[in-house]
C-alpha positions in Angstrom: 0.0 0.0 0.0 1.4 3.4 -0.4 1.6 6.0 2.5 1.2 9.7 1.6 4.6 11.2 3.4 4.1 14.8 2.0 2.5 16.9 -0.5 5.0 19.0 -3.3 3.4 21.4 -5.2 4.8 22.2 -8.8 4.1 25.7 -9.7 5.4 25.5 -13.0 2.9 22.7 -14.3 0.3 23.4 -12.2 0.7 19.4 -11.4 0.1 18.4 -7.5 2.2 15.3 -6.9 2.0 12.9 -4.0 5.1 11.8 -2.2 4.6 8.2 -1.6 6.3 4.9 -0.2 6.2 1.9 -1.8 6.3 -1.1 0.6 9.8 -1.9 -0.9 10.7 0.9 0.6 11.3 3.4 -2.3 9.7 6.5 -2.6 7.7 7.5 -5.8 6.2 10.6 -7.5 1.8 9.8 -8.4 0.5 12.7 -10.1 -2.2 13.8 -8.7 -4.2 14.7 -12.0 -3.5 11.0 -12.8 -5.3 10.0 -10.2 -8.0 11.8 -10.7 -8.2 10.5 -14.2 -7.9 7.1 -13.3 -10.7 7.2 -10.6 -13.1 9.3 -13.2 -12.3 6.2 -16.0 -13.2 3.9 -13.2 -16.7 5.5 -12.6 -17.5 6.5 -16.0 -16.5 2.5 -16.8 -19.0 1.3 -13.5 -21.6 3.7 -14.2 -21.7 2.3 -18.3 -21.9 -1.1 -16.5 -24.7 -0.8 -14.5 -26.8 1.4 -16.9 -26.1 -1.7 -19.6 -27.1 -4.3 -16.8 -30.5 -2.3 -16.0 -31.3 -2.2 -19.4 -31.0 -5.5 -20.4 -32.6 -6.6 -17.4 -35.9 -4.1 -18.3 -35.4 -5.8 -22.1 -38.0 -8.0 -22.4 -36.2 -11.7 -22.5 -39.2 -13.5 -23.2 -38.3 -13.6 -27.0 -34.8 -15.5 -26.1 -34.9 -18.0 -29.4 -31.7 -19.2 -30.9 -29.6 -17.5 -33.3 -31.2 -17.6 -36.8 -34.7 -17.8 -35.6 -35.5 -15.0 -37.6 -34.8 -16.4 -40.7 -37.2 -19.3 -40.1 -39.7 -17.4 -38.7 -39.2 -14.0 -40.6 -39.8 -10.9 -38.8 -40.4 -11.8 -35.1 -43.0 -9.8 -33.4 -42.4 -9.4 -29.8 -45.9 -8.3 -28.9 -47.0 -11.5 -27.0 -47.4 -10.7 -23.3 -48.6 -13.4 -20.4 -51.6 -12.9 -18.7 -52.4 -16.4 -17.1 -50.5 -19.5 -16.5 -50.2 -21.8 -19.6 -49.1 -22.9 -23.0 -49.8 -20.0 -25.2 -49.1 -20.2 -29.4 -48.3 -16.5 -30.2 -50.7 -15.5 -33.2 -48.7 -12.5 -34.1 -45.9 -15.2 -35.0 -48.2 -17.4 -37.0 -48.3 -20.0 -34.4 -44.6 -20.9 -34.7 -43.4 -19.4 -31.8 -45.1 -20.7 -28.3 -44.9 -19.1 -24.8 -44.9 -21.2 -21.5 -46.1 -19.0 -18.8 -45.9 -19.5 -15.1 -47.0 -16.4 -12.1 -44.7 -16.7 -8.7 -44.8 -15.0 -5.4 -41.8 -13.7 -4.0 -40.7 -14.1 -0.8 -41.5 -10.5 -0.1 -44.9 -10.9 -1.3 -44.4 -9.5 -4.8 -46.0 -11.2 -7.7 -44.1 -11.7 -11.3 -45.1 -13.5 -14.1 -42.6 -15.8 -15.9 -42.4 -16.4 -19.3 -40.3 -18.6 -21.7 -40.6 -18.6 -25.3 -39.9 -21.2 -27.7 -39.8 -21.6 -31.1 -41.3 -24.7 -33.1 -39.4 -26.8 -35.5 -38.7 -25.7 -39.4 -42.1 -26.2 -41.3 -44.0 -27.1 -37.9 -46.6 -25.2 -35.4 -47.3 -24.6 -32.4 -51.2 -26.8 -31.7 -53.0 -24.8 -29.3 -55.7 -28.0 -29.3 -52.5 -30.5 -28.5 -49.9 -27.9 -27.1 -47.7 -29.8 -29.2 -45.9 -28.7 -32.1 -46.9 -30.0 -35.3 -48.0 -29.7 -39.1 -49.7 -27.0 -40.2 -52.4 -29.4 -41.5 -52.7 -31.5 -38.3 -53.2 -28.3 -35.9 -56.0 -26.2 -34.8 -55.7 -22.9 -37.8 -53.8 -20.3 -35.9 -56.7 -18.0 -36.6 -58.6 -20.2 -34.0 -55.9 -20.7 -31.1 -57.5 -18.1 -28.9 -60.4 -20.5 -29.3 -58.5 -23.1 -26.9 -56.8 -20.9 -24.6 -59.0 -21.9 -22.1 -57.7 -25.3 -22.3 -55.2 -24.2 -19.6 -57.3 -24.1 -17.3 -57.2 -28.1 -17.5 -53.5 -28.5 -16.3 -52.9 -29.3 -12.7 -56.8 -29.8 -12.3 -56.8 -33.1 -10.9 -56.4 -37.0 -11.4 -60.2 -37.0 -12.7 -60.4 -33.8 -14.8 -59.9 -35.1 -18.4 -57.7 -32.8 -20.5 -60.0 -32.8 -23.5 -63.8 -33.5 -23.1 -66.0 -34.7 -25.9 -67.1 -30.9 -26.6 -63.5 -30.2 -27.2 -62.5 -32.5 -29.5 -65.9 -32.0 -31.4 -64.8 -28.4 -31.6 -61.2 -28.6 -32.7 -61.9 -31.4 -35.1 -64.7 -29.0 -36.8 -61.8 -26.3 -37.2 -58.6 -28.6 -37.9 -58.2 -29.1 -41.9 -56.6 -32.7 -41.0 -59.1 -34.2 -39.1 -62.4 -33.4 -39.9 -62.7 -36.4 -42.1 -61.4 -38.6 -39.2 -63.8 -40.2 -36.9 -63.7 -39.1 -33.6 -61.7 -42.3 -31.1 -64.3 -43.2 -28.3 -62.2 -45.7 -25.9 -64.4 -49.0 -25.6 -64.8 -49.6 -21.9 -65.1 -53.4 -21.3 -67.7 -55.1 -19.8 -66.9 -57.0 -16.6 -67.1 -60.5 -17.3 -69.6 -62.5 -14.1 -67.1 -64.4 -12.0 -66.7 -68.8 -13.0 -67.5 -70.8 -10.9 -64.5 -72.4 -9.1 -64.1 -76.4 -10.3 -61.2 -78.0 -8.3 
């Protein structure tokens, strides 16, 4: 560390220099302009820093896709904005980016919703019937997603809550190009056959 042993003041330059010892014991001239400098660079540099950290932290994230998206997708619209919990297609997007969103409560009581967005595979979209990604021809018409957003409600609502009721799949199948023509499955249930009598 150095030790400030005296103060010498250089009329001539207008310089104040600082008399100091270095722990090897020698002495050495710091200007004191250079200091000055120095500390001014270091605030200027940690003041840039933390307005670059607030501003990508106030940057909206949610649109976080890997590098060439873009030229998959085209221009990407970041207008999508979560408003419940769910699987959301983003219409904007044509269906072929999808949001997950998730609302937490801080530890201080604050609320924040989460959201992660993901892109769906080269030629694919997002199935707001399905929330599955899949061909254009095999999905609800982005046009209709809205239509099914209320399908989230059905996550998390229990062991005997079916995820698709017969109204549902009536519905998407009346809008889905692919699968109007297909019959609708209805799972047999069996019969339970009357117990045999026991010959031993």
């Amino acid at each position: 560390m150095f030790d400030v042993t005296s103060l010498l003041n250089e009329s001539n330059f207008n310089v104040v220099r600082i008399l100091s010892q270095h722990p090897s014991g020698t002495f050495c001239f710091v200007d004191k302009a250079y200091l000055f400098m120095m500390q001014l660079t270091l605030v200027l540099f940690l003041a840039g820093a933390a307005l670059t950290s607030a501003a990508s932290r106030s940057k909206r994230a949610a649109y976080d896709l890997p590098d060439g998206a873009d030229l998959i997708i085209g221009g990407i619209r970041t207008t999508f904005y979560c408003q419940n919990d769910g699987y959301y297609a983003d219409i904007d997007n044509n269906c072929q980016i999808f949001h997950v969103c998730h609302s937490v409560v801080h530890a201080d009581g604050t609320p924040e919703m989460l959201q992660w967005s993901f892109m769906c595979g080269n030629q694919t979209v997002f199935n707001q019937f399905s929330f599955t990604c899949t061909y254009p021809e095999d999905a609800v018409p982005c046009g209709n997603a809205r239509d099914f957003f209320y399908l989230n409600a059905n996550i998390g609502a229990g062991p005997n809550v079916p995820f698709h009721n017969e109204g549902d799949v009536q519905r998407a199948a009346a809008v889905t190009p692919g699968r109007s023509a297909q019959p609708v499955y209805r799972p047999v249930v069996a019969r339970p056959q009357p117990p045999r009598p026991f010959r031993g």
